[in-house]
C-alpha positions in Angstrom: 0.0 0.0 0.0 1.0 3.4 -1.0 0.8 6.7 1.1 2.6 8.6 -1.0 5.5 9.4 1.8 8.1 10.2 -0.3 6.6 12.1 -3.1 8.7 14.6 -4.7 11.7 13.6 -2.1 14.8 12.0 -3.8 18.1 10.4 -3.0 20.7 7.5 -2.8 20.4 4.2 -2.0 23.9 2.7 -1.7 24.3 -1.5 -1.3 21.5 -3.1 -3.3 22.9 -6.5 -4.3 20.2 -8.7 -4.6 16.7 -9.4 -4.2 17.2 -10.6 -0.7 19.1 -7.3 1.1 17.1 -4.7 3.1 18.8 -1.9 0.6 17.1 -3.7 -2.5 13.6 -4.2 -0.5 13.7 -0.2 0.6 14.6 0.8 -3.1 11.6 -1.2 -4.1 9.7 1.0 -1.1 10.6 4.1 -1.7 10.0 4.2 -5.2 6.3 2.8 -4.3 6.1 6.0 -1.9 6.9 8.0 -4.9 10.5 8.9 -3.9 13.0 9.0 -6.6 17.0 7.7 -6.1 20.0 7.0 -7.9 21.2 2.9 -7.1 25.3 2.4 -6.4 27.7 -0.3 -5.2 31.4 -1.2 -5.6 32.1 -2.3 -9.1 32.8 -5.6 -8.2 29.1 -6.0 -6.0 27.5 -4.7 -9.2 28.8 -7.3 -11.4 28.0 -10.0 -8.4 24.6 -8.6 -8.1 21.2 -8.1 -10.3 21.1 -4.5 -10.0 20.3 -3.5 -13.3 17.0 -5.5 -12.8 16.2 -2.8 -9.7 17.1 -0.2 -11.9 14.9 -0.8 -14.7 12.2 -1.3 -12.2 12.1 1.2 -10.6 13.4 4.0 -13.7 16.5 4.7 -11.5 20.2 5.3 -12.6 23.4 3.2 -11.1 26.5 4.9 -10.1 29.7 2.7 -9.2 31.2 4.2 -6.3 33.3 2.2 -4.0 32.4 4.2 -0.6 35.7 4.1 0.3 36.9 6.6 -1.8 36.6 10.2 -1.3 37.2 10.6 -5.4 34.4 8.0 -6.2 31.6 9.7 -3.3 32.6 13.3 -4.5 31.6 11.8 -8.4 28.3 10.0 -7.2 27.4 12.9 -5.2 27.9 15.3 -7.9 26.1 13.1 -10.4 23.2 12.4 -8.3 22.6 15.6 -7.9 22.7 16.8 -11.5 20.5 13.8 -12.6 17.8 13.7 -9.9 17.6 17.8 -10.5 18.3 18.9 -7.0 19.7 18.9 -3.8 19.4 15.3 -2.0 16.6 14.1 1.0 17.5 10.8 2.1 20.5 8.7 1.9 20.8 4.8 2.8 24.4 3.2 3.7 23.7 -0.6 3.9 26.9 -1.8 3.8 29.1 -4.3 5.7 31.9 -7.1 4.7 34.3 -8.7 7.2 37.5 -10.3 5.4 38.1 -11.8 8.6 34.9 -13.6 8.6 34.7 -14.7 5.1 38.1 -16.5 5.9 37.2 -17.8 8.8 39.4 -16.1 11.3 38.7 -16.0 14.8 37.9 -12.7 16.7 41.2 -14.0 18.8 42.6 -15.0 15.4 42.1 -11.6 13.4 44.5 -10.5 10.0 45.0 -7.0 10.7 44.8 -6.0 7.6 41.6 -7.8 6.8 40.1 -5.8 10.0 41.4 -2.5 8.6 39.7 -3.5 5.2 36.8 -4.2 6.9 36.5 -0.9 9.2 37.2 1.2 6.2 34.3 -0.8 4.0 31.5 -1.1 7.1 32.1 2.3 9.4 34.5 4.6 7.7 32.4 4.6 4.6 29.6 6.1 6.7 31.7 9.1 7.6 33.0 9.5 3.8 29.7 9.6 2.7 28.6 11.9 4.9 31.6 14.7 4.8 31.2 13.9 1.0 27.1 15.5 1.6 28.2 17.5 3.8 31.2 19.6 2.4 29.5 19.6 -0.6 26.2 20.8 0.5 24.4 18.3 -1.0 21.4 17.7 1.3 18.0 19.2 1.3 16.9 20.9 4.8 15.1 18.3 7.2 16.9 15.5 5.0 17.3 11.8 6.5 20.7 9.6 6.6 20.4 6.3 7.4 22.6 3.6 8.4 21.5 -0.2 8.9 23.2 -2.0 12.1 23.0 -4.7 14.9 22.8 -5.2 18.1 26.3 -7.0 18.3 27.0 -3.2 18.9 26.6 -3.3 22.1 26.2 -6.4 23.1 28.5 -10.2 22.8 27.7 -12.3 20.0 31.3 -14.3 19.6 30.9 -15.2 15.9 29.9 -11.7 14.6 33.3 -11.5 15.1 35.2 -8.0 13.6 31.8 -6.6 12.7 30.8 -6.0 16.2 33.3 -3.4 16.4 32.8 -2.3 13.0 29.0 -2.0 13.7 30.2 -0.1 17.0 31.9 2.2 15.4 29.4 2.9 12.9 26.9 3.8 15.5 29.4 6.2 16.9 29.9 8.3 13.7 26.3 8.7 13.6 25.9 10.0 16.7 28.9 12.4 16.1 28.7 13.4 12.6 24.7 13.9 12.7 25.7 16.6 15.8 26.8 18.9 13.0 25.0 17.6 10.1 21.7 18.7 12.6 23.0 22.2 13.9 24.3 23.3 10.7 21.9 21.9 8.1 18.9 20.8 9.9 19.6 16.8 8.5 19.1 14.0 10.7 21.6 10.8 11.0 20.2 8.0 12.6 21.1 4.3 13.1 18.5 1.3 12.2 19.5 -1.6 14.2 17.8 -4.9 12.9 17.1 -8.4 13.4 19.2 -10.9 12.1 18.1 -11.1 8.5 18.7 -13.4 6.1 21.0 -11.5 3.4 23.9 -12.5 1.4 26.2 -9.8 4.1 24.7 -11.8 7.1 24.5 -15.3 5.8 28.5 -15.6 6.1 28.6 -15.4 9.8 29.0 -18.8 11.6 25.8 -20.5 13.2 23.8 -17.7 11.4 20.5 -19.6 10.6 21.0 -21.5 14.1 20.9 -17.8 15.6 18.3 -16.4 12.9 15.7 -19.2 14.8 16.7 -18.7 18.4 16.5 -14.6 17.6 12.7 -16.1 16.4 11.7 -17.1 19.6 13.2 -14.5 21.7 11.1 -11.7 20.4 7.6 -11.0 21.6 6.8 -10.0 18.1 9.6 -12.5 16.0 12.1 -11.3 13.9 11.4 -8.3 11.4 12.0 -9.0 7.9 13.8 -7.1 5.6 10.7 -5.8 3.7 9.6 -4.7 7.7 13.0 -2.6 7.7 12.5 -1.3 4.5 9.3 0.0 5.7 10.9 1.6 9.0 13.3 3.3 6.7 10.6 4.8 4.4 9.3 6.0 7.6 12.2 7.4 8.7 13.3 9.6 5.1 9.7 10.8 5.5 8.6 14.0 7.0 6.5 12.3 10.0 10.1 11.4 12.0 11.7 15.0 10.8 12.9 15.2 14.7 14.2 12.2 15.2 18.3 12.1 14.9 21.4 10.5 16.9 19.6 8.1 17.8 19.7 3.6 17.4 16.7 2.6 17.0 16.1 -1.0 17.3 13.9 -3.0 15.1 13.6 -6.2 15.9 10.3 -7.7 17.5 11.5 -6.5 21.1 14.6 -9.0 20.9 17.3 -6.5 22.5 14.6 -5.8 25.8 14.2 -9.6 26.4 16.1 -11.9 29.5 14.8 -14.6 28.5 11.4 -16.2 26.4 9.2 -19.0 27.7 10.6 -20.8 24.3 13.8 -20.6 24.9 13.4 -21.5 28.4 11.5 -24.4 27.1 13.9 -25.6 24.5 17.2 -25.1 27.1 15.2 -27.7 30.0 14.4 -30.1 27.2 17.8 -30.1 26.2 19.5 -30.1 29.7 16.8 -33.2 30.2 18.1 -35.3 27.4 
């Protein structure tokens, strides 16, 4: 259904890969809210991906840009600009990679330079992109950045591994860098932290469908689904959450309140039984 949320609003929408991510699911949303966006992801995600097949459906131009580069944001920036005919009102950054966990190192175990790789692709980006907006006064008053995260943030989950940190960090930069971003432009930078969702980024963790279940029963309300966060994002580029900012906001059927579930509890005595 269609409320029209976004009409007239327009902006970028950075990590689409495939059908299955929460970046792919909120382009699909925010073009049904009437919003318009340019699509963009490293070169090499682009030609791992179906992108073009987004693109087409929803009349929207792709950019490579790999957010690690200053040269490549200042480009995408520029160009989105010119072709969506204005100044920007929401911006997405779902992205995330761990070398470390790809490989199969242990948190105790890490390649330093894989963690570096990783920082730079999953938190630094965040703060590229947004000095990149930001010096180059690219954002529309009242705008909306976005960043997608998890709860591993702030709490131990031993086989996120390096991406807690990264994920950490992240949150940090949106606190920080939507301070200014807020007093200076009127933008708002907030953090979306959501359940463990089943995405080609969060498939590669260890135990990850083990954890995707036990997640299930934890929360009063289950797990949300990516299409349930692309929602919350719509919501939160539209003009109904224009004083919301520095803030995590966690989306995920009550999970991160919860001690314990009557399921779980249930499940752990039938195990300890046997």
């Amino acid at each position: 259904m269609s409320y029209n949320l976004l009409k007239g609003k327009r902006g970028i929408i950075f990590g689409a890969l495939d059908k299955n991510s929460i970046a792919w699911k909120t382009a699909e949303r925010v073009h049904e809210e009437g919003g318009t966006f340019v699509l963009t992801n490293a070169p090499v995600a682009l030609r791992m991906g179906e992108i073009n097949a987004l693109a087409e459906k929803t009349g929207s131009q792709i950019i490579p840009a790999d957010a690690t580069s200053l040269e490549d944001l200042e480009n995408l920036v520029e160009k989105s600009v010119e072709i969506l005919g204005g100044k920007l009102d929401f911006v997405l950054h779902s992205i995330g990679m761990s070398i470390n966990v790809r490989k199969g190192n242990a948190y105790t175990s890490q390649n330093y330079d894989w963690t570096q790789k990783g920082t730079d692709i999953s938190a630094m980006s965040f703060h590229k992109v947004m000095q990149t907006l930001y010096q180059k006064d690219a954002m529309n008053k009242w705008g909306s950045i976005v960043a997608l995260t998890y709860m591993a943030a702030q709490r131990v989950f031993p086989d996120y591994n390096d991406m807690a940190d990264n994920k950490a960090y992240l949150e940090s930069i949106a606190r920080s860098f939507g301070y200014f971003f807020g007093k200076d432009n009127k933008v708002r930078v907030n953090t979306i932290s959501q359940s463990p969702t089943p995405t080609t980024a969060g498939s590669g963790v260890k135990g990850f469908d083990g954890f995707i279940a036990y997640a299930d029963k934890m929360s009063p309300l289950g797990n949300a689904t990516a299409l349930d966060c692309a929602n919350y994002t719509v919501a939160m580029f539209s003009d109904l959450t224009k004083m919301v900012t520095l803030q995590n906001l966690f989306h995920d059927g009550g999970f991160s309140n919860m001690g314990v579930s009557n399921e779980v509890m249930e499940a752990f005595v039938k195990g300890v039984e046997k």
